[in-house]
PDB file as gemmi writes it, atoms N, CA and C in Angstrom:
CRYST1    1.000    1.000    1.000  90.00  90.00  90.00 P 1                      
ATOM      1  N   UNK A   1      -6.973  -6.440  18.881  1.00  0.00           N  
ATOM      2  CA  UNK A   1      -8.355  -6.071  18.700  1.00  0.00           C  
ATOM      3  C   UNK A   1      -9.057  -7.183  17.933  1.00  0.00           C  
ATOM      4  N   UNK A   2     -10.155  -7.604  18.276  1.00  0.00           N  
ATOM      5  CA  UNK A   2     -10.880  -9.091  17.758  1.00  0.00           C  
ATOM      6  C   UNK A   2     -12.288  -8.178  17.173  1.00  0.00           C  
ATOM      7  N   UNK A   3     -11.773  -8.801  15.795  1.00  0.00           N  
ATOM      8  CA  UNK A   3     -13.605  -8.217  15.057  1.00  0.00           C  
ATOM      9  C   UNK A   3     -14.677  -9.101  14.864  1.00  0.00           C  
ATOM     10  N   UNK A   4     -15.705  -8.697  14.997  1.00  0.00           N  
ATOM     11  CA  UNK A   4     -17.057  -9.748  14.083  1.00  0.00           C  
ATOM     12  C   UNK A   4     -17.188  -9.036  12.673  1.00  0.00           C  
ATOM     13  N   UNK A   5     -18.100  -9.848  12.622  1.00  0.00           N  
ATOM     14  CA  UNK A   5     -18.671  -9.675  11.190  1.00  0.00           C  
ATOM     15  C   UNK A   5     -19.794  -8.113  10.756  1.00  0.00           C  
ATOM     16  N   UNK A   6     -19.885  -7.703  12.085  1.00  0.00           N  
ATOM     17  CA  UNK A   6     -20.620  -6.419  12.503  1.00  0.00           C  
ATOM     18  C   UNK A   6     -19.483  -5.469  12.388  1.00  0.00           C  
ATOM     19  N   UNK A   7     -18.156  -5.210  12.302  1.00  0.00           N  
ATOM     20  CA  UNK A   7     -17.297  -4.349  12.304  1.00  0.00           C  
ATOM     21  C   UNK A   7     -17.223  -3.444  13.814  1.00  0.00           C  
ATOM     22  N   UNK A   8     -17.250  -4.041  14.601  1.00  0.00           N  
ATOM     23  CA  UNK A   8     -17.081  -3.780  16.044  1.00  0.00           C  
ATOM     24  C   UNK A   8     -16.056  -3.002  16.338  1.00  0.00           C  
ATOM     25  N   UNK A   9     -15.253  -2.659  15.096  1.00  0.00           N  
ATOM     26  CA  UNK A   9     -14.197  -2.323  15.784  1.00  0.00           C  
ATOM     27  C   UNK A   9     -13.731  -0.570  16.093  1.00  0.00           C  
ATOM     28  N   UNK A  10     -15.091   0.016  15.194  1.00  0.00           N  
ATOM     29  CA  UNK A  10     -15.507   1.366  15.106  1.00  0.00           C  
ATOM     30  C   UNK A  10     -14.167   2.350  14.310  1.00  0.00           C  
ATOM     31  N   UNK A  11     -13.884   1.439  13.556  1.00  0.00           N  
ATOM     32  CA  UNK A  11     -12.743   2.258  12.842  1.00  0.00           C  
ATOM     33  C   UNK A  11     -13.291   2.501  11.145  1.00  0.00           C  
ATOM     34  N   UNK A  12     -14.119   1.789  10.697  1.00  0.00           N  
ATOM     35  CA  UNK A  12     -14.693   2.518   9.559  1.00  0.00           C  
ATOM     36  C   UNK A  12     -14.410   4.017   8.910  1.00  0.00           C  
ATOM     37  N   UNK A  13     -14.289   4.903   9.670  1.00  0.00           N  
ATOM     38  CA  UNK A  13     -13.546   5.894   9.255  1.00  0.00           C  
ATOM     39  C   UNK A  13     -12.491   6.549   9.373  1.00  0.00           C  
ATOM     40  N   UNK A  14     -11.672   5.766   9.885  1.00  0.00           N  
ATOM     41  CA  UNK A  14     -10.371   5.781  10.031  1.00  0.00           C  
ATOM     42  C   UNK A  14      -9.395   5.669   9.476  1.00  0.00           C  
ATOM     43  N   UNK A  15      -8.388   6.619   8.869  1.00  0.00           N  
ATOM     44  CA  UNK A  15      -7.383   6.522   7.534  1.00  0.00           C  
ATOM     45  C   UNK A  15      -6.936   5.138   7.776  1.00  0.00           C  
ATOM     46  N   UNK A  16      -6.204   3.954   8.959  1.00  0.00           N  
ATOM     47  CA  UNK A  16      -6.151   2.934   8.822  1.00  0.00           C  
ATOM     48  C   UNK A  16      -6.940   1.758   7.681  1.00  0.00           C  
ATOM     49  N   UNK A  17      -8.519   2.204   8.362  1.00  0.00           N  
ATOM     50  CA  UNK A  17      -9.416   1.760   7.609  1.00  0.00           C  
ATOM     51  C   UNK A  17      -9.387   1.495   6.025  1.00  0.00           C  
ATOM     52  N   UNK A  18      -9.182   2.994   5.819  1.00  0.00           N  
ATOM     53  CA  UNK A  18      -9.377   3.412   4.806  1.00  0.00           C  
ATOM     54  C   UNK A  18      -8.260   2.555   3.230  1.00  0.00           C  
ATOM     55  N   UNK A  19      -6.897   2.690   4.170  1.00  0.00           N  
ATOM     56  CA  UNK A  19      -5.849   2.106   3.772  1.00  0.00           C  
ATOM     57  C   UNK A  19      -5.958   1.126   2.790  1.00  0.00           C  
ATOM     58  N   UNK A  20      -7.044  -0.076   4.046  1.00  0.00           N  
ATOM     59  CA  UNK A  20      -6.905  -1.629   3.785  1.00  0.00           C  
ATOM     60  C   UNK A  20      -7.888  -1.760   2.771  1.00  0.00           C  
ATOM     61  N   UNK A  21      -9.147  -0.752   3.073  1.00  0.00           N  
ATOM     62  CA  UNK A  21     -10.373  -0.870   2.087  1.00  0.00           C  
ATOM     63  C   UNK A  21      -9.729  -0.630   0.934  1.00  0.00           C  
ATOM     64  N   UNK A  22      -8.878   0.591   0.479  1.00  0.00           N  
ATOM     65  CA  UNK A  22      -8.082   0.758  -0.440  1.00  0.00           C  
ATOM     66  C   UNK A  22      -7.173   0.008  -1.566  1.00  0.00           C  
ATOM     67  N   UNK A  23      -6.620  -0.706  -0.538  1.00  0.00           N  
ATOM     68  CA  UNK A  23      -5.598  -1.500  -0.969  1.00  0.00           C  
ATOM     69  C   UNK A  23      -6.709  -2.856  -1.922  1.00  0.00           C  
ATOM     70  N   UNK A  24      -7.745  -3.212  -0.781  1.00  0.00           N  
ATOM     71  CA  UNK A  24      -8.961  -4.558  -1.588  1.00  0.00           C  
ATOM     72  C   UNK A  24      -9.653  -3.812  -2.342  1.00  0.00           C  
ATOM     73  N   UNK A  25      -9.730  -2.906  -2.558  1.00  0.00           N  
ATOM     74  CA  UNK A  25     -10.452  -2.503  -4.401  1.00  0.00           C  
ATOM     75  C   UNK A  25      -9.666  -2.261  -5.357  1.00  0.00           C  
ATOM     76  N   UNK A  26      -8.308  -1.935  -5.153  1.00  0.00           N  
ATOM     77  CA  UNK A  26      -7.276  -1.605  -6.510  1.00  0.00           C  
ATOM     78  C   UNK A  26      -7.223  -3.074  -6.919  1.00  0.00           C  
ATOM     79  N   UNK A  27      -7.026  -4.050  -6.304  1.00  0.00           N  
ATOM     80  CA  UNK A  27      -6.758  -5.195  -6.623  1.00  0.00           C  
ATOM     81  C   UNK A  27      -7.904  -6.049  -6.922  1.00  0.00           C  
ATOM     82  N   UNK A  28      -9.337  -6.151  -6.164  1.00  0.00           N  
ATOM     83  CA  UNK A  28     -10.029  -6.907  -6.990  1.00  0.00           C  
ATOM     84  C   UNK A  28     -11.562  -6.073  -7.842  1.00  0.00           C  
ATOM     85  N   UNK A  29     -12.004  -4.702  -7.076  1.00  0.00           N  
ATOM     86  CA  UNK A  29     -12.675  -4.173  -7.944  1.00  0.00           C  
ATOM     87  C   UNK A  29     -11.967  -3.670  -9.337  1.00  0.00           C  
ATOM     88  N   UNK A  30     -12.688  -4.344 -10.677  1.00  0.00           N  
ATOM     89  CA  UNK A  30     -11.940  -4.123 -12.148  1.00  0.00           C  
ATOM     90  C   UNK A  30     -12.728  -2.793 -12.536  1.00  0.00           C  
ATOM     91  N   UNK A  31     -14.054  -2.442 -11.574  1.00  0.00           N  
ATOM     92  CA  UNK A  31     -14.404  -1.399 -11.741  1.00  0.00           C  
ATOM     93  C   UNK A  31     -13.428   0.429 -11.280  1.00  0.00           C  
ATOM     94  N   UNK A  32     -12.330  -0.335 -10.429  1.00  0.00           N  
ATOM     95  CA  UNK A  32     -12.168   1.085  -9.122  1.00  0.00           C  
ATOM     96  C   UNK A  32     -10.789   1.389 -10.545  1.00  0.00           C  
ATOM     97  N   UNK A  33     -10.268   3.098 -10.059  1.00  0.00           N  
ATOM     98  CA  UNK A  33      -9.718   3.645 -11.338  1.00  0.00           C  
ATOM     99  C   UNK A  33      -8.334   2.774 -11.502  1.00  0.00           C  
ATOM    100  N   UNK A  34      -7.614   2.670  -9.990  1.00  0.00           N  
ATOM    101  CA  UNK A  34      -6.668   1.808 -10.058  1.00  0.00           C  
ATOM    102  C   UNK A  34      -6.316   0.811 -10.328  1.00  0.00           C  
ATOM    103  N   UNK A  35      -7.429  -0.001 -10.874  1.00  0.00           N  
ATOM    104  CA  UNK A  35      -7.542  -1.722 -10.795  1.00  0.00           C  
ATOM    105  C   UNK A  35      -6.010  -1.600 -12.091  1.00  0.00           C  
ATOM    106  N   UNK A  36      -6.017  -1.420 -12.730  1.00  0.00           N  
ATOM    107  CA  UNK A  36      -5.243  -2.005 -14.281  1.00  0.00           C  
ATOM    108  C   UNK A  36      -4.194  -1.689 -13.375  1.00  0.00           C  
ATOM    109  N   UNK A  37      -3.447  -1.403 -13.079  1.00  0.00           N  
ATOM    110  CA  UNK A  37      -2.045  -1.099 -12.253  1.00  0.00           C  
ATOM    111  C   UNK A  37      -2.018  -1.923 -11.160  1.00  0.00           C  
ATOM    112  N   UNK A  38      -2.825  -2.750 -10.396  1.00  0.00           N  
ATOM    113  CA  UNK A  38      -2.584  -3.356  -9.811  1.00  0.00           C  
ATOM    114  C   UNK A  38      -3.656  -4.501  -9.709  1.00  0.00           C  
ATOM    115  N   UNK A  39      -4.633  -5.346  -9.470  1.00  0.00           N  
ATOM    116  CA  UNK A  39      -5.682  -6.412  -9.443  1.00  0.00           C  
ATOM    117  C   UNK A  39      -5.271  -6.658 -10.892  1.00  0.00           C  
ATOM    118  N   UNK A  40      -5.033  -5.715 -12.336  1.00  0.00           N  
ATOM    119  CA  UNK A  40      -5.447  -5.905 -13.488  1.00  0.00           C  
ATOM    120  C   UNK A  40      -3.413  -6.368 -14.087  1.00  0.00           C  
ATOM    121  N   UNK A  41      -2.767  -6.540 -13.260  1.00  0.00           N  
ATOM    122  CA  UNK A  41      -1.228  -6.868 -13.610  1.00  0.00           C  
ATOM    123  C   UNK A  41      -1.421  -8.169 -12.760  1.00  0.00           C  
ATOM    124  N   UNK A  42      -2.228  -8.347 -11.682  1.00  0.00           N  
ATOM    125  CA  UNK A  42      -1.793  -9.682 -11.152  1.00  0.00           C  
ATOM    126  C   UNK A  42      -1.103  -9.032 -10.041  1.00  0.00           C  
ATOM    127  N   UNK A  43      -1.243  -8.449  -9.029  1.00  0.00           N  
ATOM    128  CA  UNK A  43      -0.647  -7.912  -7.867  1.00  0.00           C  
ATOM    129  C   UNK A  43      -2.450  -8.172  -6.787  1.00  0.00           C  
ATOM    130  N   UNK A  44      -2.376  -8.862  -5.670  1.00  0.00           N  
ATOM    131  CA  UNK A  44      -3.170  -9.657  -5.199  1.00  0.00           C  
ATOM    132  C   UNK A  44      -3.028  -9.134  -3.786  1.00  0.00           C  
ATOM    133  N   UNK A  45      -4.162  -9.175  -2.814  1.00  0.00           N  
ATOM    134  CA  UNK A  45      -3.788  -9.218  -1.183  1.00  0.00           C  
ATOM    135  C   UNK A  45      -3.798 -10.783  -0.932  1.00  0.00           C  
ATOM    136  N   UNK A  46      -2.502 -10.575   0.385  1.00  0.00           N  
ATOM    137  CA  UNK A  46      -2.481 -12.182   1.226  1.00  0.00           C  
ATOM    138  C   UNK A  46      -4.048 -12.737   1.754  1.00  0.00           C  
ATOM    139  N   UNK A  47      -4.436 -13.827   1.881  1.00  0.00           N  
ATOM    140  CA  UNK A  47      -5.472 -14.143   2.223  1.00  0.00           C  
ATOM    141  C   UNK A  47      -5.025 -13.325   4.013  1.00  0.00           C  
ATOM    142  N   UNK A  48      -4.076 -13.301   4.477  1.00  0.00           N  
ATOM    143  CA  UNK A  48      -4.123 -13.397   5.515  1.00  0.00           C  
ATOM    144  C   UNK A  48      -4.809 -11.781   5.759  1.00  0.00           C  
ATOM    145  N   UNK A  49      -4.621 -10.724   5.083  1.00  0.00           N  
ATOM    146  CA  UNK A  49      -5.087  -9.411   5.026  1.00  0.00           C  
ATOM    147  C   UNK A  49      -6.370  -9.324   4.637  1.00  0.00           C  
ATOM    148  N   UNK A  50      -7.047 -10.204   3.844  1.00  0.00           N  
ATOM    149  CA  UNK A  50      -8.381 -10.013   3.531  1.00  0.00           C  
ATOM    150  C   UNK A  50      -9.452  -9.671   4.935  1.00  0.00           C  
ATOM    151  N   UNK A  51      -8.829  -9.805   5.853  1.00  0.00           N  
ATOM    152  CA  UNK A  51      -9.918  -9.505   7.136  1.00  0.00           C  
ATOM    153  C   UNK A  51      -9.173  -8.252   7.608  1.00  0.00           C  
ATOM    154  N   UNK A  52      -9.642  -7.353   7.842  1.00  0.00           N  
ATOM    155  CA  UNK A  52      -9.276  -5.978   9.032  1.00  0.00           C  
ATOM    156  C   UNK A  52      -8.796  -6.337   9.664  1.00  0.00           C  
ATOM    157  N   UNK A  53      -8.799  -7.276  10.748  1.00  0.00           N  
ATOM    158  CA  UNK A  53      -8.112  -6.990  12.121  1.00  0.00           C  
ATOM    159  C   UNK A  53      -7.151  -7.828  11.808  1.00  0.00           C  
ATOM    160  N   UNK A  54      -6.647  -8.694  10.981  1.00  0.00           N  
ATOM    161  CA  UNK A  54      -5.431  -9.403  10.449  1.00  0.00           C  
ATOM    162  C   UNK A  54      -4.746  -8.343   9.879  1.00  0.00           C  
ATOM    163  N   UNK A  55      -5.150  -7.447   9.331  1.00  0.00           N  
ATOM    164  CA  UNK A  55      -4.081  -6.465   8.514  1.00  0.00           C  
ATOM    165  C   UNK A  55      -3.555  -5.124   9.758  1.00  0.00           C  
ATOM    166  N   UNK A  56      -4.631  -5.274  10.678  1.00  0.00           N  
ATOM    167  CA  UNK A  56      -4.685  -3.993  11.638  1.00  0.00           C  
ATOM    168  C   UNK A  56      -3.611  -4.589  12.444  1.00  0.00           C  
ATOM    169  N   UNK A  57      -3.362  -5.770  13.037  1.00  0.00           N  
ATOM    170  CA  UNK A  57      -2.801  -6.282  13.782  1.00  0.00           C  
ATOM    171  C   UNK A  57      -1.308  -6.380  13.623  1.00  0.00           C  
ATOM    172  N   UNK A  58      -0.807  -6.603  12.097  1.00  0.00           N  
ATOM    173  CA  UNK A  58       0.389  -6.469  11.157  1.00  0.00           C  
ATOM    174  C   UNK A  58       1.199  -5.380  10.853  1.00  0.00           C  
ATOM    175  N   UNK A  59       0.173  -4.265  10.578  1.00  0.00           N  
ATOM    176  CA  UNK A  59       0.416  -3.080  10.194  1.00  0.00           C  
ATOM    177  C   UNK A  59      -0.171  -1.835  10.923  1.00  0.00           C  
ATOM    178  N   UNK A  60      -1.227  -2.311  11.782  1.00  0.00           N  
ATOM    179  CA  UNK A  60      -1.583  -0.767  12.732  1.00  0.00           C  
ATOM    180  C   UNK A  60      -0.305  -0.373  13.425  1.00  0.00           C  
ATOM    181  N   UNK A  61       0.343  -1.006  14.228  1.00  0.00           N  
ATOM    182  CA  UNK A  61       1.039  -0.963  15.664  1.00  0.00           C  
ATOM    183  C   UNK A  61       2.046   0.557  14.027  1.00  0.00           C  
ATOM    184  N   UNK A  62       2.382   0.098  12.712  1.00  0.00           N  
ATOM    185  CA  UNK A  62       3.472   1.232  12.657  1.00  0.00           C  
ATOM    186  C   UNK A  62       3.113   2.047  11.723  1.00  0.00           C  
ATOM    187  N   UNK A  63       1.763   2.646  11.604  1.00  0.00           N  
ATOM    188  CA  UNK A  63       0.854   3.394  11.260  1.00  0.00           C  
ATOM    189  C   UNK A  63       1.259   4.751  12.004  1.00  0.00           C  
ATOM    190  N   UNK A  64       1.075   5.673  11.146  1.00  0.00           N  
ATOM    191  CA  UNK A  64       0.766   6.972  11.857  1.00  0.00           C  
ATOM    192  C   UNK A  64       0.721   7.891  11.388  1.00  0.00           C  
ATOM    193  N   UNK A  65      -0.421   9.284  11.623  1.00  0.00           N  
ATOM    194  CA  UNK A  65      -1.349  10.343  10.757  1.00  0.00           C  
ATOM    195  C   UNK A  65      -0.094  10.576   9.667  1.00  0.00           C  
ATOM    196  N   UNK A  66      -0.767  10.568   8.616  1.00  0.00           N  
ATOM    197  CA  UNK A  66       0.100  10.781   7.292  1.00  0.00           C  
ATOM    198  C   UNK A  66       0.565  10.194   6.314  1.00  0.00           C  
ATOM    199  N   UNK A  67       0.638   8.906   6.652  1.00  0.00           N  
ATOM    200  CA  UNK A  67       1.309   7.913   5.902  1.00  0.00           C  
ATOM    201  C   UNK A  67       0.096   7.086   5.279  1.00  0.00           C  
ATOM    202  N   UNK A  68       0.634   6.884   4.258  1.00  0.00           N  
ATOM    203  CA  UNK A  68       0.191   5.508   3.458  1.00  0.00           C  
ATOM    204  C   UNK A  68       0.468   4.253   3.129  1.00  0.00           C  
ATOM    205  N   UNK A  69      -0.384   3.598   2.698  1.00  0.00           N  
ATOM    206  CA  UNK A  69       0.282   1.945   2.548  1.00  0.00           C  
ATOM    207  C   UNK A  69       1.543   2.381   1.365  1.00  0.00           C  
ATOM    208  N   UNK A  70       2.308   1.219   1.299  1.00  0.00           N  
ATOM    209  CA  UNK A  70       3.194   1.492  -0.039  1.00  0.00           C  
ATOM    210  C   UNK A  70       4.065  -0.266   0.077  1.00  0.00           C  
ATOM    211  N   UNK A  71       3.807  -0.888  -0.933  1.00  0.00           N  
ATOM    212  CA  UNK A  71       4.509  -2.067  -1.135  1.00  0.00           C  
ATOM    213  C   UNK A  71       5.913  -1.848  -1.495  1.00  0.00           C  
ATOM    214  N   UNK A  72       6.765  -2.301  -1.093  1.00  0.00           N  
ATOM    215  CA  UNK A  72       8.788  -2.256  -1.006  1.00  0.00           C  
ATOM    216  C   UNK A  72       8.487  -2.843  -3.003  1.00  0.00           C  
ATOM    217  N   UNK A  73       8.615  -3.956  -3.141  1.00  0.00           N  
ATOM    218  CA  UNK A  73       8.861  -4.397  -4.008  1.00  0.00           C  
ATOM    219  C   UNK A  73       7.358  -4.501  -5.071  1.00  0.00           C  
ATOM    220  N   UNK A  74       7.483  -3.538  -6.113  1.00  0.00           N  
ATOM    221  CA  UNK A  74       5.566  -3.272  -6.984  1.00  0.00           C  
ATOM    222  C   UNK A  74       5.642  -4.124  -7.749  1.00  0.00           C  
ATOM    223  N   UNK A  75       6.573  -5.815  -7.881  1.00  0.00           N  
ATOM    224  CA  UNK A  75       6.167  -6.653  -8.601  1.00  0.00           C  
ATOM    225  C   UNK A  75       5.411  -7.807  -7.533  1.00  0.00           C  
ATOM    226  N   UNK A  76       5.302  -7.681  -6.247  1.00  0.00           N  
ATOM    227  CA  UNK A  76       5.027  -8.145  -5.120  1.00  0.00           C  
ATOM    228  C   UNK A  76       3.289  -7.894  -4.865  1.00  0.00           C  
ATOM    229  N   UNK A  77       3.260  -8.978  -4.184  1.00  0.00           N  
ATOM    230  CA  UNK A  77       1.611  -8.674  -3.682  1.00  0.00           C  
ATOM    231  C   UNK A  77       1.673  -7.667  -2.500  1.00  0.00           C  
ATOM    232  N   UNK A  78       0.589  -7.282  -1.767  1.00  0.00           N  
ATOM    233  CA  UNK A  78       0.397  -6.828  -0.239  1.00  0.00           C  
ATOM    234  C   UNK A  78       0.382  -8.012   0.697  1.00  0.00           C  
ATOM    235  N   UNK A  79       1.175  -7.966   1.177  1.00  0.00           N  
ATOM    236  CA  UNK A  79       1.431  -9.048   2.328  1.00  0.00           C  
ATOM    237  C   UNK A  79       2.378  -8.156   3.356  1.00  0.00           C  
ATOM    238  N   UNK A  80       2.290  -9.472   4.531  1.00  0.00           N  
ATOM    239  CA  UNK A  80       3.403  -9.027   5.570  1.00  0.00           C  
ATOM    240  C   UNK A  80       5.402  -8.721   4.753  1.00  0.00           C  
ATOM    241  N   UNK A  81       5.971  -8.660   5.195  1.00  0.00           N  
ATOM    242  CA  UNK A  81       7.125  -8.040   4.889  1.00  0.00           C  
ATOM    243  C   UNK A  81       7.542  -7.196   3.532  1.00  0.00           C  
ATOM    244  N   UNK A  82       6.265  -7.081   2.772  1.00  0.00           N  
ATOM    245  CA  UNK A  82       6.409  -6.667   1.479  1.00  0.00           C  
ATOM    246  C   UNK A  82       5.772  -5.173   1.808  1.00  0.00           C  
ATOM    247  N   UNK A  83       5.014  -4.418   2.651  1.00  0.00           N  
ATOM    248  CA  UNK A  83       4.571  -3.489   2.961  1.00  0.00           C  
ATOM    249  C   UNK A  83       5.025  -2.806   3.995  1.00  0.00           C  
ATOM    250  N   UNK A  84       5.195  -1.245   4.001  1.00  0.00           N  
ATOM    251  CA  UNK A  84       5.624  -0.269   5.038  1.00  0.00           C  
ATOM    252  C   UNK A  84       4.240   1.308   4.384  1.00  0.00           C  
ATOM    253  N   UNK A  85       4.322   1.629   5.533  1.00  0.00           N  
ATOM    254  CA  UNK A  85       4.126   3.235   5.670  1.00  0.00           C  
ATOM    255  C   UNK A  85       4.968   4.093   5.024  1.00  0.00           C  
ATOM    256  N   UNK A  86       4.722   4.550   4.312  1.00  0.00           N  
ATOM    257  CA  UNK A  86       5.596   5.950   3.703  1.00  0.00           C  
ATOM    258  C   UNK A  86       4.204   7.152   3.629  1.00  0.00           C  
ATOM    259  N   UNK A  87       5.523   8.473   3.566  1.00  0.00           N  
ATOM    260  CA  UNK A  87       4.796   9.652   3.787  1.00  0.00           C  
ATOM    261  C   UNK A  87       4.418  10.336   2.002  1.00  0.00           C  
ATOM    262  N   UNK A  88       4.171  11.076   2.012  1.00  0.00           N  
ATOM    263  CA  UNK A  88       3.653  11.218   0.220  1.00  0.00           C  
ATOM    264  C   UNK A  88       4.926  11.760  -0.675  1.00  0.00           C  
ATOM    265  N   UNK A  89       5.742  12.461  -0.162  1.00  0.00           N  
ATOM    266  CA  UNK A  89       7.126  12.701  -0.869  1.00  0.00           C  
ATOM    267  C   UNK A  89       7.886  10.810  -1.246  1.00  0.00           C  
ATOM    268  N   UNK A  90       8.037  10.234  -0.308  1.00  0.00           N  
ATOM    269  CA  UNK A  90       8.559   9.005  -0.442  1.00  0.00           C  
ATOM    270  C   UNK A  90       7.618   8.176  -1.271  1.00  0.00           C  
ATOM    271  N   UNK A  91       5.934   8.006  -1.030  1.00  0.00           N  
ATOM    272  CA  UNK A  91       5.650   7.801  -2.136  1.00  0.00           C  
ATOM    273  C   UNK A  91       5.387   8.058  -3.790  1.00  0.00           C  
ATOM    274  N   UNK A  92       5.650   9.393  -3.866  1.00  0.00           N  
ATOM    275  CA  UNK A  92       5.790   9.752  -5.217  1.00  0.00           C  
ATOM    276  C   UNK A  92       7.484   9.589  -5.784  1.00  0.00           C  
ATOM    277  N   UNK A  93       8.410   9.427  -4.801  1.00  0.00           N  
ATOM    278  CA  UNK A  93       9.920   8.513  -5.669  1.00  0.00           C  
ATOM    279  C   UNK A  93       9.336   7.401  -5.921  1.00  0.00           C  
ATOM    280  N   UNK A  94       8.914   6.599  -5.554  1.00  0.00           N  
ATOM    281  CA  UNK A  94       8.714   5.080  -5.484  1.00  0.00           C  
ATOM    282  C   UNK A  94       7.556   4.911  -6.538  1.00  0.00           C  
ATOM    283  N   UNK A  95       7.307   5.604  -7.266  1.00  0.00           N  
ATOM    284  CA  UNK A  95       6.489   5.275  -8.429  1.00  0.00           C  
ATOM    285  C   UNK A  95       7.275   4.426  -9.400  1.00  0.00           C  
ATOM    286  N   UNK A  96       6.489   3.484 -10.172  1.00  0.00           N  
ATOM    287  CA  UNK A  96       7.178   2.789 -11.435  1.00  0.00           C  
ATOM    288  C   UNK A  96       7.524   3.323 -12.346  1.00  0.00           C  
ATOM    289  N   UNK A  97       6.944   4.594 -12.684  1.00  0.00           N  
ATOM    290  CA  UNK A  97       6.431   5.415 -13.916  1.00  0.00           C  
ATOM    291  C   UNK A  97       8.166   6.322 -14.005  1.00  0.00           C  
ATOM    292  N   UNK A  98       8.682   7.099 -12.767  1.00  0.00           N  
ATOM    293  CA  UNK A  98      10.020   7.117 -12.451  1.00  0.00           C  
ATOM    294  C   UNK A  98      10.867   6.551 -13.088  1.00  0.00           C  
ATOM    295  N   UNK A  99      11.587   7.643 -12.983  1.00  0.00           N  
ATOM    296  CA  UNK A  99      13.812   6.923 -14.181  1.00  0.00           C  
ATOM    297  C   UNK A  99      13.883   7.013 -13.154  1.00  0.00           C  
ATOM    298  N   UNK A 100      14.804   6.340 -13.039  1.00  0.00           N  
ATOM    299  CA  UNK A 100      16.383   5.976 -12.313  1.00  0.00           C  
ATOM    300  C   UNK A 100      17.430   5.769 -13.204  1.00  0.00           C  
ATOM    301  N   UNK A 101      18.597   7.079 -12.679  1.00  0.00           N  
ATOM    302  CA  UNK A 101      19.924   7.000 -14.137  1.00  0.00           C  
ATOM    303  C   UNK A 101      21.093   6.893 -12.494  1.00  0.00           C  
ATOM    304  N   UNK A 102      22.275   6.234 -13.425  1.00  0.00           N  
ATOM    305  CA  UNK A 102      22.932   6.277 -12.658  1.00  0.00           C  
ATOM    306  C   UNK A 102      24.347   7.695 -12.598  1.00  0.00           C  
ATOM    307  N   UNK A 103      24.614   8.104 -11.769  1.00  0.00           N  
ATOM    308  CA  UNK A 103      25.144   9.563 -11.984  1.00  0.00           C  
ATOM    309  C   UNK A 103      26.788   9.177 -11.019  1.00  0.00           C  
ATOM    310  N   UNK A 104      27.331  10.103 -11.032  1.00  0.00           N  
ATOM    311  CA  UNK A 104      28.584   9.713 -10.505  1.00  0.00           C  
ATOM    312  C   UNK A 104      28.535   9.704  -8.568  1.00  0.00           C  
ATOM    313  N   UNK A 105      27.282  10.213  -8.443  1.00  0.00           N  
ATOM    314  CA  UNK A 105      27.029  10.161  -7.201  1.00  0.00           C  
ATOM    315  C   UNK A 105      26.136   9.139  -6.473  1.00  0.00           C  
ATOM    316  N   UNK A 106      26.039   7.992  -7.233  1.00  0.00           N  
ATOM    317  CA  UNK A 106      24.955   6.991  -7.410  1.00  0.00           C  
ATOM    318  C   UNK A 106      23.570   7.035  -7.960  1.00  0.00           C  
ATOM    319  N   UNK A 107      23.119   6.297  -8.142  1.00  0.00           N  
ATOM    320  CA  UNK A 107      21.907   6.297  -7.951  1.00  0.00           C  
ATOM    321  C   UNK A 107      20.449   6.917  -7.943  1.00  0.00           C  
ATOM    322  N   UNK A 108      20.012   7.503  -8.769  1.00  0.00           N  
ATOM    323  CA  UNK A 108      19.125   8.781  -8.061  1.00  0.00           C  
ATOM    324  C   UNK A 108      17.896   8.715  -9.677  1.00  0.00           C  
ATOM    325  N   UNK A 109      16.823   9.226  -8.761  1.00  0.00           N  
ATOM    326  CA  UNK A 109      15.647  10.028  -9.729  1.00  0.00           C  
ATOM    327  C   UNK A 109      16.303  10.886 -10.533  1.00  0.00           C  
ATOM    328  N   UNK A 110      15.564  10.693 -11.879  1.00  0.00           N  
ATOM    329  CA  UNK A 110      15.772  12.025 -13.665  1.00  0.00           C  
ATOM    330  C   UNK A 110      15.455  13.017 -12.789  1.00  0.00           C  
ATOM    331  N   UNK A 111      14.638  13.665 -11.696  1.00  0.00           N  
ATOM    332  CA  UNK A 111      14.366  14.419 -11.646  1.00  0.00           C  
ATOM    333  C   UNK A 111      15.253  15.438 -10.675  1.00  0.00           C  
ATOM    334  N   UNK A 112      15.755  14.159 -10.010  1.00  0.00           N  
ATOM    335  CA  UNK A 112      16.699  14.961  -8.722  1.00  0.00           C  
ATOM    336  C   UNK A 112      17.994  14.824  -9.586  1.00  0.00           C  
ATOM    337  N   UNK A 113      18.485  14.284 -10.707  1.00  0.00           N  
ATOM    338  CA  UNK A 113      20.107  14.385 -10.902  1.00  0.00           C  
ATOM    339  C   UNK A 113      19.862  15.909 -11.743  1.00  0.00           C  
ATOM    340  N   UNK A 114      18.775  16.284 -12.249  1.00  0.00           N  
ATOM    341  CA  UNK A 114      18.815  17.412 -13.071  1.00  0.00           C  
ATOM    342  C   UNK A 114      19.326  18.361 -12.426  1.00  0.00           C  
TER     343      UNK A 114                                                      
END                                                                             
């Protein structure tokens, strides 16, 4: 899909949309609630994502109703291989704020070894 500068691409309201708009205000509006957790630590988008249809093109094709952006590694920017879709259970493990203890069964959330 090829955009102009008119947003041709009629997805403006589209959770896709919504995603990428998302993702460019945590990081450079210092006004939006999220900024200090991420724009305000130094966590940045790729230039290559700063346009819609560069990020749509990367990440639409494995998009789908429900999911959200979610970066693999949260000392990492948003870029290509550093980002996947997860559903909201998977993103609330993957918080920083989260223990991780290790238990005789590996590995696991304070909340799930309880």
């Amino acid at each position: 899909m090829k955009l102009n500068a008119r947003m041709s691409h009629n997805m403006t309201h589209h959770p896709l949309y919504n995603s990428w708009r998302g993702m460019l205000e945590r990081c450079k509006n210092s006004n939006h609630i999220g900024f200090r957790r991420y724009g305000g630590r130094g966590i940045s988008v790729c230039p290559r994502w700063r346009t819609f249809d560069n990020f749509m093109t990367d990440m639409g094709p494995l998009w789908s109703e429900g999911l959200s952006l979610e970066r693999i590694d949260k000392d990492v920017n948003y870029e290509p291989g550093n980002c996947t879709w997860e559903n909201q259970s998977a993103q609330m493990r993957n918080q920083k704020r989260n223990h991780v203890v290790d238990t005789p069964k590996g590995s696991m959330l304070l909340c799930e070894a309880s």
